[in-house]
N, C-alpha and C positions, 0 to 999 in steps of 0.2 A: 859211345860206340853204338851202331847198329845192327840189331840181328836180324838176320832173315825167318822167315816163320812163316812155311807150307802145309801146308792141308792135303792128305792123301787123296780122299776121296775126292775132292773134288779138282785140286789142283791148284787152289785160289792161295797166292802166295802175298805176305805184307811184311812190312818193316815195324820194327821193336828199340823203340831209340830213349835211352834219357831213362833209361831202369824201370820205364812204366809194365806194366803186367800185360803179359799176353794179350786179357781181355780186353785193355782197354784201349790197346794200339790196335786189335782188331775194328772195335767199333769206331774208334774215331776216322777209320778206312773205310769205311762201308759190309764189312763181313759182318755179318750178325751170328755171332756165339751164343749161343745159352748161358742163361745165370738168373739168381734169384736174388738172393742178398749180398754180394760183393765183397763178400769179406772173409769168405773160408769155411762159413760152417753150413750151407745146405746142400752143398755137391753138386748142385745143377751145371757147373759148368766143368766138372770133372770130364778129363779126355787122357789121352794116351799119347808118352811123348816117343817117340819111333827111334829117333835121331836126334843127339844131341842133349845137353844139359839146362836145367834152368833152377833156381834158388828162392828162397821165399825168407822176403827181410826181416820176419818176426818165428822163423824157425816153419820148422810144418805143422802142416794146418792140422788141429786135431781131427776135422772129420775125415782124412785120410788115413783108413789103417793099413797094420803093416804089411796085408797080402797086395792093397793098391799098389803103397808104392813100389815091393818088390817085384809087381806086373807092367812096372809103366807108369803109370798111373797120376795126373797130375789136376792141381786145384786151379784151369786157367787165371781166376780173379785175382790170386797171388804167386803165381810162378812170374818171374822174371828169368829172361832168356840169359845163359853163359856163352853162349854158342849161338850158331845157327840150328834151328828146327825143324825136322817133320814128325805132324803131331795128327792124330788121328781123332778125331771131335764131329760130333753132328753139328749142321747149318742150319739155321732158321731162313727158312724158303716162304712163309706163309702166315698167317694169324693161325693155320692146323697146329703148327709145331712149339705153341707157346702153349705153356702150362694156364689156364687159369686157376687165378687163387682166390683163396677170400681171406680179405685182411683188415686190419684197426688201423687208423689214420687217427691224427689228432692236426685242427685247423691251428695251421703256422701264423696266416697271414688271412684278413678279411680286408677285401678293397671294391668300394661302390666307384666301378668301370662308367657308366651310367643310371639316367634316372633310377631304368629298367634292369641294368646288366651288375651283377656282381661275381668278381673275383674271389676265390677260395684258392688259396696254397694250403695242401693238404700234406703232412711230413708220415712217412711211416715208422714202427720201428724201430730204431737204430741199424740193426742185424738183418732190416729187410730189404729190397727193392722190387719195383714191379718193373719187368722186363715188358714191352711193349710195340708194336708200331706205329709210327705215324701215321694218327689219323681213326686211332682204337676208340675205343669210349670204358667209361665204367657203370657198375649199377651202384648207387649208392643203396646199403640197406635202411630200410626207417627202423623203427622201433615193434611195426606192429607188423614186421615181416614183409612190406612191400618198398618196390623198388623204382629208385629214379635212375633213368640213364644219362651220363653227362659224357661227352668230349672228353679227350687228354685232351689240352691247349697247349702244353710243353713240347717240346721236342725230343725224345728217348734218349738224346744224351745227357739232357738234363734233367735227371732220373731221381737227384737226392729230393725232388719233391713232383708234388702232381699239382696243374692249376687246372683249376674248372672256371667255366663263364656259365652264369648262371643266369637266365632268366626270370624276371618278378611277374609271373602270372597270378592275376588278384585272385584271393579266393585257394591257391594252390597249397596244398598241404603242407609241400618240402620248401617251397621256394616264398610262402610266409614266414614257414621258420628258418629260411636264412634271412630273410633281411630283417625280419623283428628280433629274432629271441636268441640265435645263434651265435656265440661269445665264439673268441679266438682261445684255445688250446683244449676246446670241447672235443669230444672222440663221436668217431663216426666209424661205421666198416662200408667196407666195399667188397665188390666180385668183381676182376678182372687178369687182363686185359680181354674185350670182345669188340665182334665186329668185322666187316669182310671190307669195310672201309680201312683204305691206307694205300700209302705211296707204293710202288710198283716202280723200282728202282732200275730193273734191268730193261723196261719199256727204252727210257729214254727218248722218247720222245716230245714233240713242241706238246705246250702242256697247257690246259685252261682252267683255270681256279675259279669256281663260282660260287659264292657265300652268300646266306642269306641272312641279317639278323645277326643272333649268334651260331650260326651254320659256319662262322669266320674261325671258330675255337676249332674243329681238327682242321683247318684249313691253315692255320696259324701256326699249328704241330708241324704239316707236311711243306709247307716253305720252312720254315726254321730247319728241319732233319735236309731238305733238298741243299739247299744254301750253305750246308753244313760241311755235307758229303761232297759239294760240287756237282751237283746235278748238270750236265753238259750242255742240254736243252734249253732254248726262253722261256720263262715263264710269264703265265699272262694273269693276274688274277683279276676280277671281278670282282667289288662285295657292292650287293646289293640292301638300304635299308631307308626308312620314309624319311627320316628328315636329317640334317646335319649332324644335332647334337646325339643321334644313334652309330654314329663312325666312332668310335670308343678306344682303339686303338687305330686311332689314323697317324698318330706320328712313327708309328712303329712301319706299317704299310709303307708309308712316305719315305721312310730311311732304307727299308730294303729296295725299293728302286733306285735310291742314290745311289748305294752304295755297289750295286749287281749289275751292269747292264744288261743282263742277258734278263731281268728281271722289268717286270711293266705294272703298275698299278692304276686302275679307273674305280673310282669310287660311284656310284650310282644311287639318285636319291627316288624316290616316286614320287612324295608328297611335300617340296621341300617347304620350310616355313617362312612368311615374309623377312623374320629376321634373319636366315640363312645368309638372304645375298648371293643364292648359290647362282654362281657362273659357269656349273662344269655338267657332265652329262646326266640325264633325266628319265624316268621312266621305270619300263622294267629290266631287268638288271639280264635276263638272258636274252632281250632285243640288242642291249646296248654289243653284246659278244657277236650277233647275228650282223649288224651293222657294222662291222671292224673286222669280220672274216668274210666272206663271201661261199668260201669253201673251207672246209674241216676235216676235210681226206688229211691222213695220216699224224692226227693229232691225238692228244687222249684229255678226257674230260675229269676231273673232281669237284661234285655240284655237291653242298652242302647247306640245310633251310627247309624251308616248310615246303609240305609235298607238291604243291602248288608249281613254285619253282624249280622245283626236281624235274616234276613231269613234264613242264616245259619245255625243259632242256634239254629232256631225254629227245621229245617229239622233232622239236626243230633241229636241236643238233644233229639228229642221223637223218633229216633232209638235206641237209646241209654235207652231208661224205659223213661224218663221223661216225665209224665202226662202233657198235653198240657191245662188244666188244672190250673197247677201249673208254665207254664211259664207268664209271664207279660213282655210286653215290650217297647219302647217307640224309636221311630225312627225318626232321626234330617233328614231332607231332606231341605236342603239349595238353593233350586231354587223355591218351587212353592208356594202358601199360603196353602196348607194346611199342619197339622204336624210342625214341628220344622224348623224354616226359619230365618237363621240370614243373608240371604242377604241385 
């Protein structure tokens, strides 16, 4: 059976079907609830049920006491609806309204993506999650107090872990010790979720994905979260990188345009290698977008890569119509602390 579940304030109403918990029929809709760790004991997603009943299959949550509940008062991540609802809860509108945390990871999973690019599944935990956007980054802390910034790669519904695409810049402090010395169930901490980079859901509009490198990892986040929710709009991505064997996740690329028609992907090499055999398009990678629009009025842009390519796309895209505006962008700069730094 299905219950209905409105929100006062703002009026945004969703279905509760199959005894899943408020929170997570919300998100798999596209509303964005608060919550920390999923499971009943940090409150973050604590709201107030107006109208209506709902039950929690492991009894109530101990971090509700007893003046909560006799207010209202409920543990979205484990209340399952009896009824229809209206339920009084703040919205996540923004990267403003997430909490940043600072938390301990321990590496799940270690996978060399390429020569150059490694895979990290990072688990928190048990009692954690990191609530996030697509298209967030985090800071990883080192040990002597300095910090690298990495992409989410994941997409926020797939929360029970965090991937990072990592970069081997020779010589780099962090990104030596992953690919030398860095075992899988090692602990690490992190600061997050940050960043003003991420999807823009209610834009809805035709949309342009330009990746550089690994500029592909929140770009990776924000089609998986789009594709997820149903994004309305086509999407077009672009990744840009020098030779063949740098497309690192191209079979993935490849299936989400199978699979999406509203979904387009061009791969673009600069420098491709004689063993490539590359037959497909060349150059740089925000020509190849300039060559396939003409015009860019009423589109919005997500450039992600070395600043290089950002400010590229910044330039020609708003000769081109596109509202400066409606671009967002996020630039890996691998030498200095600030921005995106996997040395």
């Amino acid at each position: 059976m299905a219950f209905k579940v409105e929100i006062t304030s703002s009026g945004h109403a969703f279905q509760v079907e199959n005894g899943d918990s408020v929170l997570d029929a919300a998100l798999r809709q596209g509303i964005a609830l608060p919550y920390g760790c999923r499971n009943g004991a940090c409150r973050s997603c604590k709201g107030k049920i107006i109208e209506g009943e709902a039950r929690y299959p492991e009894g109530t949550p101990k971090a509700l006491t007893p003046m909560d509940i006799a207010q209202g008062f409920a543990l979205f991540c484990q209340a399952r609806p009896q009824s229809d609802l209206r339920i009084d809860v703040e919205e996540i509108s923004g990267a403003g309204d997430i909490i940043v945390r600072m938390l301990p990871c321990r590496v799940a999973a270690k996978h060399q993506l390429a020569h150059d690019v490694m895979q990290l599944n990072l688990k928190l935990p048990q009692s954690e999650r990191l609530q996030f956007l697509a298209g967030q980054y985090v800071d990883i802390i080192m040990r002597d107090g300095r910090r690298r910034a990495f992409s989410l790669a994941n997409a926020p519904q797939d929360d029970d872990h965090l991937e990072l695409q990592i970069r081997h810049v020779p010589g780099g402090t962090f990104s030596d010790y992953v690919f030398q010395s860095l075992r899988e169930k090692s602990l690490l901490r992190l600061r997050g979720p940050l960043g003003s980079f991420y999807l823009r859901k209610k834009d809805q509009m035709p949309v342009i994905l330009m990746a550089g490198g690994t500029g592909f990892a929140p770009i990776k986040s924000i089609i998986e979260d789009a594709l997820h929710e149903g994004y309305p709009a086509p999407m077009h991505l672009y990744w840009g990188v020098r030779s063949r064997r740098d497309l690192y996740l191209q079979e993935a690329a490849c299936r989400w345009a199978e699979q999406h028609e509203r979904f387009h992907y061009v791969p673009v090499l600069s420098d491709p290698l004689p063993e490539d055999r590359w037959d497909g398009r060349t150059g740089f990678v925000h020509q190849a977008v300039l060559d396939d629009f003409p015009g860019l009025s009423g589109f919005v842009a997500y450039m992600s890569g070395p600043p290089v390519m950002v400010n590229a796309g910044r330039e020609t895209f708003s000769a081109r119509g596109l509202d400066p505006i409606h671009m967002h962008s996020d630039s890996f700069n691998y030498a200095y602390e600030t921005g995106h730094d996997d040395a």
